[in-house]
C-alpha positions in Angstrom: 87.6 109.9 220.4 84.1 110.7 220.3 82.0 108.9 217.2 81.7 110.4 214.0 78.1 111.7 212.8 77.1 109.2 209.9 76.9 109.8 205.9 73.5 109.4 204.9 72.0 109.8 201.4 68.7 110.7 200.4 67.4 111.6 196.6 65.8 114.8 198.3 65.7 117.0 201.7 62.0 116.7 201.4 62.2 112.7 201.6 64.5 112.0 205.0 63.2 112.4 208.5 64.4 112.3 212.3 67.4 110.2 211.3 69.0 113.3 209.7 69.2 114.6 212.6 73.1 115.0 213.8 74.5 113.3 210.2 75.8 114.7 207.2 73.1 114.7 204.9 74.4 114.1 201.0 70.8 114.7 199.1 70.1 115.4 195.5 68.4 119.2 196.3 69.1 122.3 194.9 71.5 124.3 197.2 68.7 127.1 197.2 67.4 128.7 200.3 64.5 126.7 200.7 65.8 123.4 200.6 68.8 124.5 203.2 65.8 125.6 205.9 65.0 122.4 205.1 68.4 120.8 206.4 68.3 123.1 209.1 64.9 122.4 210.4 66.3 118.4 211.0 69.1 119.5 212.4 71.1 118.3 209.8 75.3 118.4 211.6 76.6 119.2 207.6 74.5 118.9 203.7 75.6 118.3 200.3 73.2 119.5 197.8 73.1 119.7 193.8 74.6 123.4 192.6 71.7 122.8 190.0 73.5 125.2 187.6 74.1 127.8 190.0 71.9 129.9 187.9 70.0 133.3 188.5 71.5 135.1 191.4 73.1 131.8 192.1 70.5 130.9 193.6 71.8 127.2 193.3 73.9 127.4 196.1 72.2 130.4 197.7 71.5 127.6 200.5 75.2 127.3 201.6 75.6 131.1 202.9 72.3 130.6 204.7 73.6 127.5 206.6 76.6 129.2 207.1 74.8 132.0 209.4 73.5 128.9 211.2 76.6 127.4 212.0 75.8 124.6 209.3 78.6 123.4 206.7 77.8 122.7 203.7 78.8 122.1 200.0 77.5 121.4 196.5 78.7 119.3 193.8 78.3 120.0 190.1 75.2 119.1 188.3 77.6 118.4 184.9 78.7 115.7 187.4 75.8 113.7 188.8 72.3 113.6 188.7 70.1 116.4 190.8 67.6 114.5 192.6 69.3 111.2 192.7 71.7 111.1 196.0 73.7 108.0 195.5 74.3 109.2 191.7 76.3 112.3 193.8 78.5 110.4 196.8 78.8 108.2 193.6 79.9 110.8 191.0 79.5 113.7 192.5 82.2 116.3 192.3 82.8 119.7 194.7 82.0 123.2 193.2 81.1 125.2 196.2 81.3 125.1 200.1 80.8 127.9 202.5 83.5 129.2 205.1 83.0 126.2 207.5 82.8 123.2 205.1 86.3 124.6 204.2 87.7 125.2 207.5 87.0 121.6 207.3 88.5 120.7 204.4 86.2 120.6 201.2 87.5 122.0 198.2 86.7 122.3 194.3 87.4 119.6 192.3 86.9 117.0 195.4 84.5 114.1 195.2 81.4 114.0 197.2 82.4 110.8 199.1 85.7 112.5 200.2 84.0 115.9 201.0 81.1 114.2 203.1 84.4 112.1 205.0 85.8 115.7 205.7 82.5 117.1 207.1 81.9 114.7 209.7 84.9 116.1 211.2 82.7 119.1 212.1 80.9 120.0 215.5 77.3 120.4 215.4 76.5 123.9 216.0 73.5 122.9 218.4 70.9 126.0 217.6 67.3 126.0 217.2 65.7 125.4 213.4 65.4 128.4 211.7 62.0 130.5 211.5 59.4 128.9 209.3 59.8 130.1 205.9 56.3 129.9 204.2 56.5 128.1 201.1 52.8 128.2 199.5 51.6 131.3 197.8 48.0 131.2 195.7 48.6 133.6 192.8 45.1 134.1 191.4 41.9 132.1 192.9 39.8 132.6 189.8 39.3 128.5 188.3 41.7 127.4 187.8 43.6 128.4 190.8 47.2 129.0 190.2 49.2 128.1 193.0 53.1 129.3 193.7 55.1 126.7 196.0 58.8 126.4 196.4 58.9 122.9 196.6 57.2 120.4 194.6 56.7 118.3 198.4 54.3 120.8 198.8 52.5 119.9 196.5 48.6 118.4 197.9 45.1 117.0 197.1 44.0 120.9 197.4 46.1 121.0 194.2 44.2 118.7 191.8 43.1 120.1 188.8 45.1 123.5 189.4 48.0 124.7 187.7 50.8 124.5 190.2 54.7 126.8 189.7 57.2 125.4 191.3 60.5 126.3 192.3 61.4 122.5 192.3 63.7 121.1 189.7 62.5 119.1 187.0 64.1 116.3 187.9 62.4 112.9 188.9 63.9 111.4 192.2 66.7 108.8 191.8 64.8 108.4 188.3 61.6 107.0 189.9 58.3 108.3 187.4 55.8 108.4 190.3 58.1 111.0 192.0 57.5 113.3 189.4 54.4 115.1 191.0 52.0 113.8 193.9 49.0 115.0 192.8 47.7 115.2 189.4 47.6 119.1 188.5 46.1 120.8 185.5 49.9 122.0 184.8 53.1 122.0 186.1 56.7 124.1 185.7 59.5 123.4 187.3 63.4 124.8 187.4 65.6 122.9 184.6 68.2 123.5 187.1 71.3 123.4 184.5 69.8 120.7 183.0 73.1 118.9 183.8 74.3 115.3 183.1 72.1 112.9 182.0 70.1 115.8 181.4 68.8 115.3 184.8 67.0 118.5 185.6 64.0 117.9 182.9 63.4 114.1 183.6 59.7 114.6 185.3 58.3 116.0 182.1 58.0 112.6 180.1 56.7 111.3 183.3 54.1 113.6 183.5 53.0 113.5 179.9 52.4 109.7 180.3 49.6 111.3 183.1 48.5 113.7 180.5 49.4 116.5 182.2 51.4 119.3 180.6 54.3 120.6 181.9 57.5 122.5 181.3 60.8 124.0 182.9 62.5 127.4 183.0 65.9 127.8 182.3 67.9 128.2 185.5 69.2 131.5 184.2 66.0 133.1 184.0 64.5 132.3 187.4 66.1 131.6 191.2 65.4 127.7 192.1 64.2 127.1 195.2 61.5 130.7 194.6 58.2 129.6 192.8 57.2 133.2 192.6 60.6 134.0 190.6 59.6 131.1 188.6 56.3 132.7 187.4 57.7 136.4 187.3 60.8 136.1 185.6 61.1 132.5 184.1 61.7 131.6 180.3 60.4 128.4 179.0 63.7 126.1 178.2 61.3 122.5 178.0 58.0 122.0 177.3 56.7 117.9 177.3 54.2 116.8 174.4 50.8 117.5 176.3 52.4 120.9 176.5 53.4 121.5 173.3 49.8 120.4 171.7 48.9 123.5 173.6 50.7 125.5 171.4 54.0 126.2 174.1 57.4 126.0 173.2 61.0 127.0 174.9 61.2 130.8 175.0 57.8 131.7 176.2 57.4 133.1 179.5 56.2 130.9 182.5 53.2 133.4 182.8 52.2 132.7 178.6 52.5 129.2 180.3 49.8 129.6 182.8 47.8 131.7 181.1 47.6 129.2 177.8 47.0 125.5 179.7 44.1 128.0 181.7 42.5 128.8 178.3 42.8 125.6 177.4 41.2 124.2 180.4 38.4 127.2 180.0 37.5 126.2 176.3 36.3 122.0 177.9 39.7 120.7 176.5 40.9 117.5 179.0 42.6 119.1 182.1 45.7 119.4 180.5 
């Protein structure tokens, strides 16, 4: 009987390497697009992700279909039953809302826990094709100081990005509840995806973090903007958390994400601390 492909877990696709290569992957992520090119690109045999509300154009799970057409399984758990960005919270806690055709030719189902859906995928033969295209990630939105930068995932997130107000299509969640996860670099301003919110309220944990680094930040509301799509973030999103630095800046939950970057700029234009 040829050996199974090990369970790992990881509190984000962004923070495991070559070892996923060949195992089922259970990581906090949203199961949007982005973070299932991810799994793909390290040949990932199966993933669990975070349905992170499901949200606008379900973008939540998005990720699963995608993997699908790759010959990936994959599932996602409910983020009203563990925390998003914390993956030992989900094989923990996690329960099953969502799978795509071949995590259920395998076996996963609704209602299943995480540990017993991540059992049932290692039952599954790698599909053995080549990582996806690269999906660019990084958009700059407007160069005029401060820059306003668009990226899909907060891992993208560089020294290039001090001092600049940075959209994500992250969720706003810190990872396995660590404060120096919430953001590598210190930005002017942040915005992230509440993903649900969820249990524990999960999906908004990195904006206390980052007002302890005086920097403000904020969250759309799932329903208003597709995780995983920073430019969907800016375009469409609606303010559902602000922190305190944020607030002081006159921002408040149901303002726009572009009111958002346009009032921490005029803030930083008028000599005020970068927010």
């Amino acid at each position: 009987m040829p050996e199974l492909p090990p369970i790992l877990t990881a509190d984000s696709i962004t923070r495991i390497g070559a070892e996923a290569a060949g195992a089922v992957v259970v990581n906090g992520s949203h199961g949007g697009i982005y973070a299932a090119f991810l799994a793909a690109r390290l040949r990932v045999a199966a993933a669990i992700f975070n349905n992170a509300g499901v949200g606008r154009d379900r973008a939540g799970i998005a990720g699963l279909d995608y993997l699908a057409e790759l010959g990936i399984p994959a599932a996602a758990i409910g983020h009203d039953s563990a925390r998003i960005g914390d993956g030992a919270d989900m094989i923990a806690r996690g329960l099953l809302t969502h799978s795509n055709a071949l995590a259920q030719a395998l076996g996963c189902r609704p209602g299943m826990s995480c540990r017993d859906a991540a059992a049932a995928l290692q039952r599954g033969r790698p599909a053995g094709r080549e990582p996806p295209p690269e999906l660019e990630g990084a958009f700059l939105l407007d160069a005029e100081p401060p820059p306003v930068w668009a990226l899909d995932s907060a891992s993208l997130v560089g020294a290039e990005h001090v001092g600049t107000v940075v959209v994500t299509g992250s969720h706003g969640g810190l990872l396995g509840g660590r404060p120096d996860t919430a953001l590598k670099y210190d930005a002017l301003a942040a915005l992230f995806n509440d993903a649900g919110i969820g249990i524990d309220e999960a999906g908004v944990t990195r904006l206390p973090a980052l007002d302890a680094r005086g920097i403000a930040a904020g969250t759309v509301a799932a329903a208003s903007a597709r995780i995983g799509d920073a430019r969907s973030t800016y375009e469409g999103g609606i303010l559902s958390r602000v922190n305190s630095r944020a607030a002081a800046l006159g921002l408040a939950p149901g303002m726009t994400a572009r009111e958002f970057v346009a009032i921490t700029r005029r803030a930083a234009a008028k000599g005020g601390r970068q927010a």
